[in-house]
C-alpha positions as CSV (number, residue, x, y, z in Angstrom):
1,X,14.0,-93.2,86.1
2,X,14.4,-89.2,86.3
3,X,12.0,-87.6,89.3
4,X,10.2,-85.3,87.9
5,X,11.0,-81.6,89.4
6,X,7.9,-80.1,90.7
7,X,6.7,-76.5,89.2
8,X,4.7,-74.4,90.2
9,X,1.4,-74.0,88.9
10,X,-1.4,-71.6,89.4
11,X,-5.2,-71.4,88.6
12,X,-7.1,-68.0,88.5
13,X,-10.9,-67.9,88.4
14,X,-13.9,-69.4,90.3
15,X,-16.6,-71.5,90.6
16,X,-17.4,-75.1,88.4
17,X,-15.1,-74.1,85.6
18,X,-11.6,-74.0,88.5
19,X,-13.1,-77.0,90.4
20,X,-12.9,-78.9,87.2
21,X,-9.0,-77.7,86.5
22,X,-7.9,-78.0,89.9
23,X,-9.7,-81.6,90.0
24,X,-7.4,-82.9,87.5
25,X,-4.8,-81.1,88.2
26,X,-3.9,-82.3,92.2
27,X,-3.2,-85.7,90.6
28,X,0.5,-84.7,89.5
29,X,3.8,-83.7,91.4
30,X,3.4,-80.0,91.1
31,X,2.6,-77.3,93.5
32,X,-1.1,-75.6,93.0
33,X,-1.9,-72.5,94.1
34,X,-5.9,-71.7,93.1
35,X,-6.7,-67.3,92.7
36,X,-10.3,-67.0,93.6
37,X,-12.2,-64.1,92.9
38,X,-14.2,-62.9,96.2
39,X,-17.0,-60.5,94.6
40,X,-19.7,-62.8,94.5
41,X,-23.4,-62.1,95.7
42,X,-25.6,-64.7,94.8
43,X,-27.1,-67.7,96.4
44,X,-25.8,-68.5,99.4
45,X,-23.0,-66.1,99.5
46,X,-25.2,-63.2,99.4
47,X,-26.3,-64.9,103.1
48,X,-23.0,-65.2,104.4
49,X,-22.0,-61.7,103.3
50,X,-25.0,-59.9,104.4
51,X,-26.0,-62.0,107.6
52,X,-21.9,-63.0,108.7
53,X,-20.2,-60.1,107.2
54,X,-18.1,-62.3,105.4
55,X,-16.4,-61.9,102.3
56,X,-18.3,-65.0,100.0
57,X,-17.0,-68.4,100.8
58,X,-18.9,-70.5,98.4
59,X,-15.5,-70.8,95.1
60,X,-12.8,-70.8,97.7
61,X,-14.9,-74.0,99.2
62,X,-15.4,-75.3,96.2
63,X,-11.5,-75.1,95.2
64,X,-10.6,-76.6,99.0
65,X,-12.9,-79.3,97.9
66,X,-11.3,-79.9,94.6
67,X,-7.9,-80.2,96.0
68,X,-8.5,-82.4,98.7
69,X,-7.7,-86.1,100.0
70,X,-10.3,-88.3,98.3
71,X,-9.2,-91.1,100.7
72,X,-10.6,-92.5,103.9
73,X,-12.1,-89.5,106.3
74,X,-11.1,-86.7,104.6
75,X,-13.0,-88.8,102.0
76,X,-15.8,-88.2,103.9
77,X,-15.7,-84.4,104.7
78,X,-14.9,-83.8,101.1
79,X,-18.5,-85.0,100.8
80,X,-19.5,-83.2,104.1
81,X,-18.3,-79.6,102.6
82,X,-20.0,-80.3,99.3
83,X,-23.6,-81.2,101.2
84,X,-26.1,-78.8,100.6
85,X,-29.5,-78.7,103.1
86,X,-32.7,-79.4,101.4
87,X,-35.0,-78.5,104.5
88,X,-35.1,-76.3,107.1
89,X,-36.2,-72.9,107.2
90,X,-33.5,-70.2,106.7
91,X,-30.8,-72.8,106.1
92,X,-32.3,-74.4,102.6
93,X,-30.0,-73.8,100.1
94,X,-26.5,-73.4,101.9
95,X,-23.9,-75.7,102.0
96,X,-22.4,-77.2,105.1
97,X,-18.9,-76.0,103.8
98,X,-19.7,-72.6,103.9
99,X,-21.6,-72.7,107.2
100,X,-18.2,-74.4,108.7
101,X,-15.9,-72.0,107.4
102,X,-18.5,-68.7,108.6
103,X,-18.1,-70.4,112.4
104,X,-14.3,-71.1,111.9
105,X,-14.0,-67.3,111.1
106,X,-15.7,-66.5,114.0
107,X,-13.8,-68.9,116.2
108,X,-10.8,-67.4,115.0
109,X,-11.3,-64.4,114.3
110,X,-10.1,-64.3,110.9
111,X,-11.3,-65.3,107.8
112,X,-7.8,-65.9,106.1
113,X,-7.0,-68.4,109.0
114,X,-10.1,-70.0,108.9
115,X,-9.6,-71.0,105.0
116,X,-6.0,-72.0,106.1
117,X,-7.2,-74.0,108.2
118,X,-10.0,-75.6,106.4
119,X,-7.6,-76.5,103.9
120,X,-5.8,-78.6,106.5
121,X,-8.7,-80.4,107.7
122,X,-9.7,-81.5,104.2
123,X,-5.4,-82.4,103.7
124,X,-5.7,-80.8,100.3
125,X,-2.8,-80.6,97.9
126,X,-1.6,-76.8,97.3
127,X,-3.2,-74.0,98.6
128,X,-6.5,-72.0,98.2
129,X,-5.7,-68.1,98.2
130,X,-8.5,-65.3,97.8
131,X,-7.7,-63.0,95.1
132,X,-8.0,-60.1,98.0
133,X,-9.4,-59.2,101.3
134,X,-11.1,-56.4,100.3
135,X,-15.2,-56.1,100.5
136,X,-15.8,-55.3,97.1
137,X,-19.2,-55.6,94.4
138,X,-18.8,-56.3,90.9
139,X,-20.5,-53.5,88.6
140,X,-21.2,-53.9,84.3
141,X,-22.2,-51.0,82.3
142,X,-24.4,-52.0,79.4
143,X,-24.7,-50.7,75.9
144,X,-28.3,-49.6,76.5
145,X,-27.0,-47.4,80.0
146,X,-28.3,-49.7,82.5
147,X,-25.6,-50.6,85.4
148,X,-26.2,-53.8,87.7
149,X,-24.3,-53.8,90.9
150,X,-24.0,-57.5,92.1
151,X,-22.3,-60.4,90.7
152,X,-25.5,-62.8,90.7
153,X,-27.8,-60.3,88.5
154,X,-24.8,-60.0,86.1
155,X,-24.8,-63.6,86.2
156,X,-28.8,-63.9,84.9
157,X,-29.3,-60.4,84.5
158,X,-33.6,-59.1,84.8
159,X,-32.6,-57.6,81.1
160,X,-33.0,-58.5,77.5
161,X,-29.5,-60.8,77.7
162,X,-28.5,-59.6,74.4
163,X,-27.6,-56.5,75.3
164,X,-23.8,-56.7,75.9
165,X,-21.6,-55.4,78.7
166,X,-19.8,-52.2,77.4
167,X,-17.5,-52.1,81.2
168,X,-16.8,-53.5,84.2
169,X,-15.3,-52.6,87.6
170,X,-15.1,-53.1,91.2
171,X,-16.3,-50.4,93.5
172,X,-15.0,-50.0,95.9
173,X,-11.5,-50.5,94.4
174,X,-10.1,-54.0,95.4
175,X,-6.5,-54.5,96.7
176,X,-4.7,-58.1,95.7
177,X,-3.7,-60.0,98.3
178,X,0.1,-60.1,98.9
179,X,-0.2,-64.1,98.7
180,X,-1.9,-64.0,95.6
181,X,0.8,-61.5,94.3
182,X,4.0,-63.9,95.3
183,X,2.3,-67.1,93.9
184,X,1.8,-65.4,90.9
185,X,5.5,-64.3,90.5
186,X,6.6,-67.4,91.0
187,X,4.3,-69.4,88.9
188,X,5.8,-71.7,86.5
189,X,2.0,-71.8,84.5
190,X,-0.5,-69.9,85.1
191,X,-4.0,-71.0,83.7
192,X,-7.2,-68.4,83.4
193,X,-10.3,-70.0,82.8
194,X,-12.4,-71.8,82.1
195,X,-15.3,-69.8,84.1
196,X,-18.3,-67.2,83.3
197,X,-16.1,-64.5,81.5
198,X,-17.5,-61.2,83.1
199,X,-17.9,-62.9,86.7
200,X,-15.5,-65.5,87.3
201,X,-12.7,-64.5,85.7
202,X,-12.3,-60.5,84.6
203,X,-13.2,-59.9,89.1
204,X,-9.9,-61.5,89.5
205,X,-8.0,-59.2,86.8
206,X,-10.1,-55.8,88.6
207,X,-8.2,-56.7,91.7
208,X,-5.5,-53.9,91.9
209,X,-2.0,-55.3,91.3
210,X,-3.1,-59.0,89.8
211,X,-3.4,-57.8,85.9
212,X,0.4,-56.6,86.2
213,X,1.9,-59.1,88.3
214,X,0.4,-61.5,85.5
215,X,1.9,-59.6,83.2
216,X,5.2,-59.4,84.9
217,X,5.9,-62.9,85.9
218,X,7.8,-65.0,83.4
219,X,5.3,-68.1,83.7
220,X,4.1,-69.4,80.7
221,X,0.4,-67.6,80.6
222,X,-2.5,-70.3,79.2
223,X,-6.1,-69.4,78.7
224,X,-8.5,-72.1,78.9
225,X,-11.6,-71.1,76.4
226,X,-15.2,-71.5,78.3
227,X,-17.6,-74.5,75.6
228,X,-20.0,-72.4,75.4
229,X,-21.6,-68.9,75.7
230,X,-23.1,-67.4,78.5
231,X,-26.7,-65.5,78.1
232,X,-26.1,-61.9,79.2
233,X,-22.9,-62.2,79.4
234,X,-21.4,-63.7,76.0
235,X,-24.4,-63.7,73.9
236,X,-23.3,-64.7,70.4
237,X,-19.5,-64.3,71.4
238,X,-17.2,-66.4,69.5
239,X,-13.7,-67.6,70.8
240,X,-11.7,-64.2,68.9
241,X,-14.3,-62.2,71.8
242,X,-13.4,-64.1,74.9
243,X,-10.0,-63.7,74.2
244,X,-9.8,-60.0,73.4
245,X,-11.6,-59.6,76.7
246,X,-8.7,-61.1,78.1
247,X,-6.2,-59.6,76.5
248,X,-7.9,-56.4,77.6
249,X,-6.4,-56.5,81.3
250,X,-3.2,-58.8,80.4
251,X,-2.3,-57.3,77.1
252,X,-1.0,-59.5,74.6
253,X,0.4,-62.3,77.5
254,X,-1.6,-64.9,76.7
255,X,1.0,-67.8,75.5
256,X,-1.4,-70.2,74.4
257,X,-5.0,-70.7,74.4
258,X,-7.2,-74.2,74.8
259,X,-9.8,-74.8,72.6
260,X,-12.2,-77.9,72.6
261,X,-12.4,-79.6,69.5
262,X,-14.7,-82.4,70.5
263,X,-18.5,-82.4,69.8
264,X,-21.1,-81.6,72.8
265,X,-23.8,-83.8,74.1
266,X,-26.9,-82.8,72.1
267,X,-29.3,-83.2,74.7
268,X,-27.5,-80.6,76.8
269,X,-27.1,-78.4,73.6
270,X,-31.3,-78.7,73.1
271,X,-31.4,-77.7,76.9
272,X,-29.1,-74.5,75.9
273,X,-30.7,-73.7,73.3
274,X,-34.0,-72.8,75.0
275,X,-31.6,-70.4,77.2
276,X,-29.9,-68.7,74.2
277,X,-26.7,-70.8,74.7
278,X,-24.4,-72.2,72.3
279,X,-21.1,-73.7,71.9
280,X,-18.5,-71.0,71.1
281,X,-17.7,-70.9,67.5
282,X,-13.7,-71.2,67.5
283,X,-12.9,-68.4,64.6
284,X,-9.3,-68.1,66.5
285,X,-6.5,-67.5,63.9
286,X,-2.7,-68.0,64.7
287,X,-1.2,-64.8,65.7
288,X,2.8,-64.8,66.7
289,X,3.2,-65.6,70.2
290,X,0.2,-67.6,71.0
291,X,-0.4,-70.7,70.5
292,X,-3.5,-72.2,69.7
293,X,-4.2,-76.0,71.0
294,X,-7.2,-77.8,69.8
295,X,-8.1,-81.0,72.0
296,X,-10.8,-83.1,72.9
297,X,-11.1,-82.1,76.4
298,X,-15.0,-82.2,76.7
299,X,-16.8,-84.3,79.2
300,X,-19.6,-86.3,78.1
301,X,-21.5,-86.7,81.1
302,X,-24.6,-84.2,81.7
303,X,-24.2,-82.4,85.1
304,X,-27.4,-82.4,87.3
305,X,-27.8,-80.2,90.7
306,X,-29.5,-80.0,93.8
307,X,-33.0,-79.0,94.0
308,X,-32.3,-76.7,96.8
309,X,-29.5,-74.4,94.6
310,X,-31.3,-71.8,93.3
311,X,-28.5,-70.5,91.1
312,X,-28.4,-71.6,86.9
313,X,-25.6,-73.8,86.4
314,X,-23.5,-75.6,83.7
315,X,-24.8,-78.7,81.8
316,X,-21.9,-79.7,80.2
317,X,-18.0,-79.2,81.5
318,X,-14.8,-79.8,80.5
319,X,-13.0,-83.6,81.4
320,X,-10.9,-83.1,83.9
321,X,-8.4,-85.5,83.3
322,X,-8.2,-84.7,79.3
323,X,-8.0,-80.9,80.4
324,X,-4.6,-81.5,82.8
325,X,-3.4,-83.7,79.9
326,X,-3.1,-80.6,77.8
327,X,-1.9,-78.0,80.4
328,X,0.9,-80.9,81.4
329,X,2.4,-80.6,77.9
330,X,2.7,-77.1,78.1
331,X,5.1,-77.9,81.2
């Protein structure tokens, strides 16, 4: 039997949508290397930015939890990290991940080491790498004039969410990591997506130096399309609008793109509804050079959350599994 030669694989984005690839994804041979975009200011991270002085912690835990050791007691932290307190005044809300990794940086001194470090304790399989060190807010200019200047209020904006997002940039101006950088280069596949277009995944191509060394490294480039549009953010965007977002800081890099072909739960699609959500209409047409794959890789299970998280989040997600199916072929 031929031993399959390990490649190397990495994920850019942040938050449910990279949990979910990663999840599937740490069940194979190959090396994983997960991009996480560090501009966000909601929820708890907004505490641990404002309160620590830490750049937010809450996707790089998230991606540390998706990789790690199911097994045994590392089992048991996985479950530990994810735990978020329902009582107690001033720490309702946060995680015990985040509060861990805020008192290894202090410990230490460093917030790079204490991710490293955190990634050993949970034994996970690749590595975790923040898309820069730099403190940095997310700003989007609307078509009406209007500017917002942290992530969260982008994310469910105080607006009319119909108004769309003309630009967006990071201010002050973010510097990649140099570990993001080299993974990059050497990346064998590189999958953007799924993830809230304008604040999980476009942070990570503002970073200075990430849109280029994308461009530049000879891995095969996949984007994984989001199920379904996001209320002052995507309102009414179809698949042919996420992707020319994309394209926008890659160019025209994108080898393939992943569309689901499977029908959603309708229960979640009546809760949507009453938020102006909808799955995206896939109006994608073959173009040369990208290849267009059309797969069931929906889950069918309705996602419910903890009382105490006080941020909006996703109903309905893709299947893990069926999602690492697909990017294996393209391997």
């Amino acid at each position: 039997m031929n031993k399959i030669e390990p490649k190397n694989i990495v994920v850019i984005g942040g938050g449910t949508g990279t949990f979910v690839v990663l999840k599937g994804l740490k069940h194979t041979p190959h090396h994983l290397s997960a991009i996480v975009a560090m501009s966000d200011s909601g929820g708890s991270n907004k505490r641990i930015r404002d309160e620590f002085g830490l750049l937010p912690t809450s996707d790089i835990r998230q991606c540390l939890v998706a990789l790690s050791n199911e097994n045994g007691e590392a089992g048991l932290l996985r479950k530990l990290f994810m735990y978020r307190f329902e009582k107690g005044e001033g720490i309702s809300g946060m995680t015990f991940g985040n509060l861990f990794m805020a008192a290894l940086a202090d410990i230490l001194g460093s917030q790079a080491e204490a991710i490293r470090q955190t990634a050993s304790v949970l034994r996970i399989h690749g590595q975790v790498i923040p898309v820069t060190l730099s403190d940095t807010n997310l700003f989007a200019e609307y078509e009406n004039g209007e500017v917002l200047s942290e992530e969260h209020l982008i994310d469910e904006p105080p607006h009319d969410g119909t108004v769309k997002i003309t630009n967006v940039y990071l201010k002050p101006a973010a510097t990649a990591n140099p570990e993001a950088v080299a993974a990059i280069h050497a990346a064998d596949l590189i999958v953007i997506g799924p993830g809230d277009l304008y604040t999980s995944l476009v942070p990570n191509l503002l970073v200075d130096g990430i849109s280029d060394a994308i461009s530049a490294s000879r891995g095969k480039k996949v984007y994984v399309l989001n199920l379904m549009t996001k209320f002052g953010q995507t309102h009414n965007f179809a698949a042919s609008d996420h992707l020319r977002v994309i394209k926008e800081f890659v160019g025209n890099h994108i080898d393939a793109v992943i569309v689901n072909s499977a029908p959603l739960p309708q229960a979640a699609l009546d809760v949507y509804a009453k938020y102006h959500e909808a799955p995206v209409v896939d109006n994608l047409e073959l173009t040369k050079g990208t290849q267009i794959l059309r797969e069931d890789i929906a889950g069918r299970r309705i996602t419910t959350k903890s009382k105490s998280d006080a941020l909006v989040r996703s109903l309905i997600r893709h299947d893990s599994a069926k999602l690492a199916r697909v990017l294996m072929s393209l391997l």
